[in-house]
mmCIF file of the C-alpha atoms, coordinates in Angstrom:
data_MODEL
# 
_entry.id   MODEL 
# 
loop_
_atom_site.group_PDB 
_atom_site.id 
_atom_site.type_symbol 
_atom_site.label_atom_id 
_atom_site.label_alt_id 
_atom_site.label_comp_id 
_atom_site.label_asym_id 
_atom_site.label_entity_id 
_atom_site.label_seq_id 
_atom_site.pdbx_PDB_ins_code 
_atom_site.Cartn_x 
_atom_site.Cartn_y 
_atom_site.Cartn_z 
_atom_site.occupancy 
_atom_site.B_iso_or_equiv 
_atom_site.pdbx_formal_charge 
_atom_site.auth_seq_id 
_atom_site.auth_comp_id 
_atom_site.auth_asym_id 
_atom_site.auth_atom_id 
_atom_site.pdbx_PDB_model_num 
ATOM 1   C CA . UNK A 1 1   ? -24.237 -19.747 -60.244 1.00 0.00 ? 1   UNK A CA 1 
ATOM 2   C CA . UNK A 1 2   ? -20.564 -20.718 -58.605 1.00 0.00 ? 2   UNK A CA 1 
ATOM 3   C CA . UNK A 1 3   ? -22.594 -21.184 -55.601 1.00 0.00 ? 3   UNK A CA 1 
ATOM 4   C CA . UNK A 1 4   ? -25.230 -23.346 -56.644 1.00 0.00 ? 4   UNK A CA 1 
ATOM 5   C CA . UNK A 1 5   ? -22.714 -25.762 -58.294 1.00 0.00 ? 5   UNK A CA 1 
ATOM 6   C CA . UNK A 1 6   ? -20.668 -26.323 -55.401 1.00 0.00 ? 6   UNK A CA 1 
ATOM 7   C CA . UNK A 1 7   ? -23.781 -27.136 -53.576 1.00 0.00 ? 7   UNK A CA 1 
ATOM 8   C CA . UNK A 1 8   ? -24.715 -29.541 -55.643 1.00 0.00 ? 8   UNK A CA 1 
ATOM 9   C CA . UNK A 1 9   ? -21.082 -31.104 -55.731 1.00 0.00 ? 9   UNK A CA 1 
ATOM 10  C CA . UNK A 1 10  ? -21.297 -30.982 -51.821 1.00 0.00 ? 10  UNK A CA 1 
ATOM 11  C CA . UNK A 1 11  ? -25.176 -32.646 -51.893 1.00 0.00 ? 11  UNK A CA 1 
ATOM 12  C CA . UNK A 1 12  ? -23.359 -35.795 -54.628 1.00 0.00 ? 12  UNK A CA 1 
ATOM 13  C CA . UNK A 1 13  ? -20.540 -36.059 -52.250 1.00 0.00 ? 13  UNK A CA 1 
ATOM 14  C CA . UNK A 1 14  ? -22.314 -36.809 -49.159 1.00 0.00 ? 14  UNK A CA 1 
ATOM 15  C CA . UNK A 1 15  ? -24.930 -38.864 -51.547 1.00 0.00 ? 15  UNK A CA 1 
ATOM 16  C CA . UNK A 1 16  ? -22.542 -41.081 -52.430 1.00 0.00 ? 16  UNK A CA 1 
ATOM 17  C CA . UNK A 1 17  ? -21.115 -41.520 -49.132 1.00 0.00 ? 17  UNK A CA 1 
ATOM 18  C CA . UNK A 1 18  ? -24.474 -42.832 -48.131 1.00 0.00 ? 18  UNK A CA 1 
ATOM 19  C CA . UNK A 1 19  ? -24.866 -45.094 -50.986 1.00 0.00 ? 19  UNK A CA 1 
ATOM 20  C CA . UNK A 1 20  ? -21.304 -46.498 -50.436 1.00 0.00 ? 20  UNK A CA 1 
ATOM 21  C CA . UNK A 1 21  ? -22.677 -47.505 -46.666 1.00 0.00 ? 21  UNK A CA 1 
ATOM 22  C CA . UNK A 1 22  ? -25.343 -49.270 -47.849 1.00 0.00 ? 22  UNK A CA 1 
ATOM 23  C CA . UNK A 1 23  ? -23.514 -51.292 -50.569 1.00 0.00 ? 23  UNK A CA 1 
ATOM 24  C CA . UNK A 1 24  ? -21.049 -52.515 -47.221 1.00 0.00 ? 24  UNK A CA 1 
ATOM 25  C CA . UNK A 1 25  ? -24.200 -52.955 -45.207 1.00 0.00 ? 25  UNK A CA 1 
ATOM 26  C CA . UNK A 1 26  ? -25.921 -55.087 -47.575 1.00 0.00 ? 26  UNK A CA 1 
ATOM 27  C CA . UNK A 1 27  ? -23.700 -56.398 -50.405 1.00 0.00 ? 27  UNK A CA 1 
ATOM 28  C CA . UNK A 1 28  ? -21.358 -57.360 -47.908 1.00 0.00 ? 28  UNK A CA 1 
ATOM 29  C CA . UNK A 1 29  ? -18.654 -59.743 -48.682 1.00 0.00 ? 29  UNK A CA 1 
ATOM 30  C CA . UNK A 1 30  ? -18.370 -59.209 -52.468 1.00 0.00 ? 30  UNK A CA 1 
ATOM 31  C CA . UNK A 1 31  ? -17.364 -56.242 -54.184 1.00 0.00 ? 31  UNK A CA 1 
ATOM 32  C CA . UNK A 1 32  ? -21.175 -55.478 -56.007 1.00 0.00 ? 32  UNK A CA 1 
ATOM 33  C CA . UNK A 1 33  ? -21.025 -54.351 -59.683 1.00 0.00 ? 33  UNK A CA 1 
ATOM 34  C CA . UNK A 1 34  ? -22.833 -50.997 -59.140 1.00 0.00 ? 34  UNK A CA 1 
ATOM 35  C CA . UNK A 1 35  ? -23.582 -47.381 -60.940 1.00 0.00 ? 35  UNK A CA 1 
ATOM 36  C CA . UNK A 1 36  ? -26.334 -44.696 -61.180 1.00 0.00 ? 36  UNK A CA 1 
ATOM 37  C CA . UNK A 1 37  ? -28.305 -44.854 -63.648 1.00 0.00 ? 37  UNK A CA 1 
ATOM 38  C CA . UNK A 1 38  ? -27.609 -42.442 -66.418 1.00 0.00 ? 38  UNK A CA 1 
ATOM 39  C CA . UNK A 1 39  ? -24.849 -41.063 -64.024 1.00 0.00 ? 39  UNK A CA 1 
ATOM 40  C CA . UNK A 1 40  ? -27.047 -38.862 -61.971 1.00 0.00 ? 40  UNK A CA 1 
ATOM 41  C CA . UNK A 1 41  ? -26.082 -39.356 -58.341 1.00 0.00 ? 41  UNK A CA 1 
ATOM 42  C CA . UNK A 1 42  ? -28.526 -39.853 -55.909 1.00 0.00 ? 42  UNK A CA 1 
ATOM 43  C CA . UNK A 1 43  ? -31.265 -40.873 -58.457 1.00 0.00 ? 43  UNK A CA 1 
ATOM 44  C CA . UNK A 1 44  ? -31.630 -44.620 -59.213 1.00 0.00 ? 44  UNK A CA 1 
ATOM 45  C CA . UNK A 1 45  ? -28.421 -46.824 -58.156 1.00 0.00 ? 45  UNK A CA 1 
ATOM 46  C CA . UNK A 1 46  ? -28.416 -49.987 -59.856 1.00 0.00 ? 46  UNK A CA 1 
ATOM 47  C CA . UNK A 1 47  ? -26.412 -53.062 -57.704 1.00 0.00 ? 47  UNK A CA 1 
ATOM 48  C CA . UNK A 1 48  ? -26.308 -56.154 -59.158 1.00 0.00 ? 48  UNK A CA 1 
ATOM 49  C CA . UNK A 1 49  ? -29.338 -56.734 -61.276 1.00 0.00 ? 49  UNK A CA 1 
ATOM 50  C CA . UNK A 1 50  ? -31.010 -54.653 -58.054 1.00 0.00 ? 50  UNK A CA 1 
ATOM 51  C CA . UNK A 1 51  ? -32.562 -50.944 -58.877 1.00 0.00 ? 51  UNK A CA 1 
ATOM 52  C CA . UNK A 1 52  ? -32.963 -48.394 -55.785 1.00 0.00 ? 52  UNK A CA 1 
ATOM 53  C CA . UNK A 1 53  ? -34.019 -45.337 -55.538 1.00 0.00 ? 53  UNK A CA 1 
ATOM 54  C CA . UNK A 1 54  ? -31.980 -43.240 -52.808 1.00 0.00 ? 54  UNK A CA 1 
ATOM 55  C CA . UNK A 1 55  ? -35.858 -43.231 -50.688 1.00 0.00 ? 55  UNK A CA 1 
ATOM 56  C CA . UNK A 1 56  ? -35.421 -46.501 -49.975 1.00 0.00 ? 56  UNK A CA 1 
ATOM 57  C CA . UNK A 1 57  ? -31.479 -46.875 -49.485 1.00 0.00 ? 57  UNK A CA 1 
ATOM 58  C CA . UNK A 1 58  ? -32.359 -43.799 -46.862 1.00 0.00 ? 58  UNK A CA 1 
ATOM 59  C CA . UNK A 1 59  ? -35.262 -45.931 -45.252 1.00 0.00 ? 59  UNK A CA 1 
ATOM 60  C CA . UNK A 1 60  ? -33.137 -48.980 -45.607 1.00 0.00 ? 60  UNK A CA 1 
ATOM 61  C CA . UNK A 1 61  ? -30.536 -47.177 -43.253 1.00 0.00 ? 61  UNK A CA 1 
ATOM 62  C CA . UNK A 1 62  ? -32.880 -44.770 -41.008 1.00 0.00 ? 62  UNK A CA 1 
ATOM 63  C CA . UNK A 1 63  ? -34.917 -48.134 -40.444 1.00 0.00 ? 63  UNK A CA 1 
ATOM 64  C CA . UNK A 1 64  ? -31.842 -50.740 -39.900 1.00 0.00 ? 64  UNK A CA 1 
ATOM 65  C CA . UNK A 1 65  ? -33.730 -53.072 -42.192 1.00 0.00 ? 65  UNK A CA 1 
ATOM 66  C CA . UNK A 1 66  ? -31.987 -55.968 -42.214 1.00 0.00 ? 66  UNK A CA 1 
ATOM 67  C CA . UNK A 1 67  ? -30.789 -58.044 -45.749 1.00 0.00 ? 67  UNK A CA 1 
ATOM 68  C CA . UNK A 1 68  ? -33.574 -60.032 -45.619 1.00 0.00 ? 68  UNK A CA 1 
ATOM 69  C CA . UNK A 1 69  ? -36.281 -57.851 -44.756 1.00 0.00 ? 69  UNK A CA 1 
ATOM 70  C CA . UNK A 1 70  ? -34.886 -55.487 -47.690 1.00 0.00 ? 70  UNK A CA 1 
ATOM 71  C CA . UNK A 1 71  ? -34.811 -57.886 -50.504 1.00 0.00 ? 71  UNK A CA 1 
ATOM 72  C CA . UNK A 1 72  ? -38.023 -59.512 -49.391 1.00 0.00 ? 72  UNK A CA 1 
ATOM 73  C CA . UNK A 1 73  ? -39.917 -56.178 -49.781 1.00 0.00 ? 73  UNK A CA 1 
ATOM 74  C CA . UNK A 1 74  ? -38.037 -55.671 -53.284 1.00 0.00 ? 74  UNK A CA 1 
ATOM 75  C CA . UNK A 1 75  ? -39.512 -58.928 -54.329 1.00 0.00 ? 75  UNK A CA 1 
ATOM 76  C CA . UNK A 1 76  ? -42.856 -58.365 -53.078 1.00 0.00 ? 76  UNK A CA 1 
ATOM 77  C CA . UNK A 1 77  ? -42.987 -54.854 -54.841 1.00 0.00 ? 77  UNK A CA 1 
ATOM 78  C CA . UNK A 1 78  ? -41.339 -56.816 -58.088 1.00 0.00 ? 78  UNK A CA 1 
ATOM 79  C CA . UNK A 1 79  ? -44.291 -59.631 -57.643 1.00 0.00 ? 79  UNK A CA 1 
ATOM 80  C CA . UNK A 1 80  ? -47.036 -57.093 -57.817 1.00 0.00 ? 80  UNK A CA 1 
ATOM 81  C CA . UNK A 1 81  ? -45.690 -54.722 -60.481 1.00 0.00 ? 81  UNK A CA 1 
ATOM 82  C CA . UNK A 1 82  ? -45.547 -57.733 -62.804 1.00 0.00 ? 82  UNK A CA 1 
ATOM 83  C CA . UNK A 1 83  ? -49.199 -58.857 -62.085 1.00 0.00 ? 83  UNK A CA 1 
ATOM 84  C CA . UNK A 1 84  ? -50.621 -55.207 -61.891 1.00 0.00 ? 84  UNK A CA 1 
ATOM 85  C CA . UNK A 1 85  ? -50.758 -54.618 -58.174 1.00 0.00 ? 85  UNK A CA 1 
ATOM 86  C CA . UNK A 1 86  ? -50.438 -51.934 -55.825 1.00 0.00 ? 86  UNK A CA 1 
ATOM 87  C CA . UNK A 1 87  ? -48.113 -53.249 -53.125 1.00 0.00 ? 87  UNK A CA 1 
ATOM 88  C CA . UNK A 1 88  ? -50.907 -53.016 -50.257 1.00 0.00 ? 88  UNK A CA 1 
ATOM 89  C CA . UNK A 1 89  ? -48.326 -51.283 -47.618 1.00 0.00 ? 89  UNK A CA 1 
ATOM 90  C CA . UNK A 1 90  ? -44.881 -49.166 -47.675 1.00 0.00 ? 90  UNK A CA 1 
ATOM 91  C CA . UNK A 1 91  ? -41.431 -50.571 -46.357 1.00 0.00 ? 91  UNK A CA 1 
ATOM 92  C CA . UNK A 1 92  ? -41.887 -48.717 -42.754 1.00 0.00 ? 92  UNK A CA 1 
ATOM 93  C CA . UNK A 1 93  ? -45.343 -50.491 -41.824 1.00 0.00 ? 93  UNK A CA 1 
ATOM 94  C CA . UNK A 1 94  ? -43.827 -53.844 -43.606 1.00 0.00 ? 94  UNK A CA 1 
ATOM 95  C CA . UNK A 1 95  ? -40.546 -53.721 -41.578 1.00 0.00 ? 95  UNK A CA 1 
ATOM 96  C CA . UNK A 1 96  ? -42.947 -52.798 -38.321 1.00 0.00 ? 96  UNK A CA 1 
ATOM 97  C CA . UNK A 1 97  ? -45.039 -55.632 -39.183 1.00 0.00 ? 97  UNK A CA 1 
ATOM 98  C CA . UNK A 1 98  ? -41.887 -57.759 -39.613 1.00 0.00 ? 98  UNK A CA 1 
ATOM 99  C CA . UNK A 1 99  ? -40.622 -56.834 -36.275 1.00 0.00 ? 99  UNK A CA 1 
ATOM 100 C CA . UNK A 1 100 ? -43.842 -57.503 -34.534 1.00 0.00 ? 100 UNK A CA 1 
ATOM 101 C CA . UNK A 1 101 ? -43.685 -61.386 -35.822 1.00 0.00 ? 101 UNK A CA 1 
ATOM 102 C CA . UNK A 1 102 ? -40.493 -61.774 -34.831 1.00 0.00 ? 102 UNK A CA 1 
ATOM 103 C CA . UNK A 1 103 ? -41.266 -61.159 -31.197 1.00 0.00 ? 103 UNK A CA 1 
# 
């Protein structure tokens, strides 16, 4: 039981050091009011009026999705939530996609 704690403990250590890289990478230049929700690490991190889930602060990283890119897909998966869509793609093809256009 010892054992499985500590793991844990390790797993919310290294959780949060990932989430603390992607508030520098993009919340950069203020220090962004920011918590997990309910206080369970590694779950939903709320940043600013901004909810992620750690998927998509991993993607954000693994992908190098730039600001822009990353906010635009959080409004376009707000946009059809409120009007009862299924956002027609997931971040990887839409940063791909993004990429392509930009040459």
């Amino acid at each position: 039981m010892k054992r499985n704690k500590a793991i844990l403990k390790n797993w919310e250590k290294e959780t949060q050091k990932i989430a603390d890289y992607f508030l520098k990478k993009y919340f950069k230049g203020y220090d962004p009011e920011w918590w997990w929700v309910a206080d369970l690490v590694g779950e939903i991190l709320f940043v600013n009026d901004y909810f992620f889930n750690l998927e998509r602060i991993v993607e954000a990283i693994r992908f190098d999705a730039s600001e822009k890119d990353l906010f635009d897909f959080y409004e376009l998966e707000l946009d059809c939530i409120i009007k009862g869509k299924q956002v027609d793609t997931n971040f990887y093809y839409y940063l791909k996609q993004h990429e392509n256009k930009k040459g």
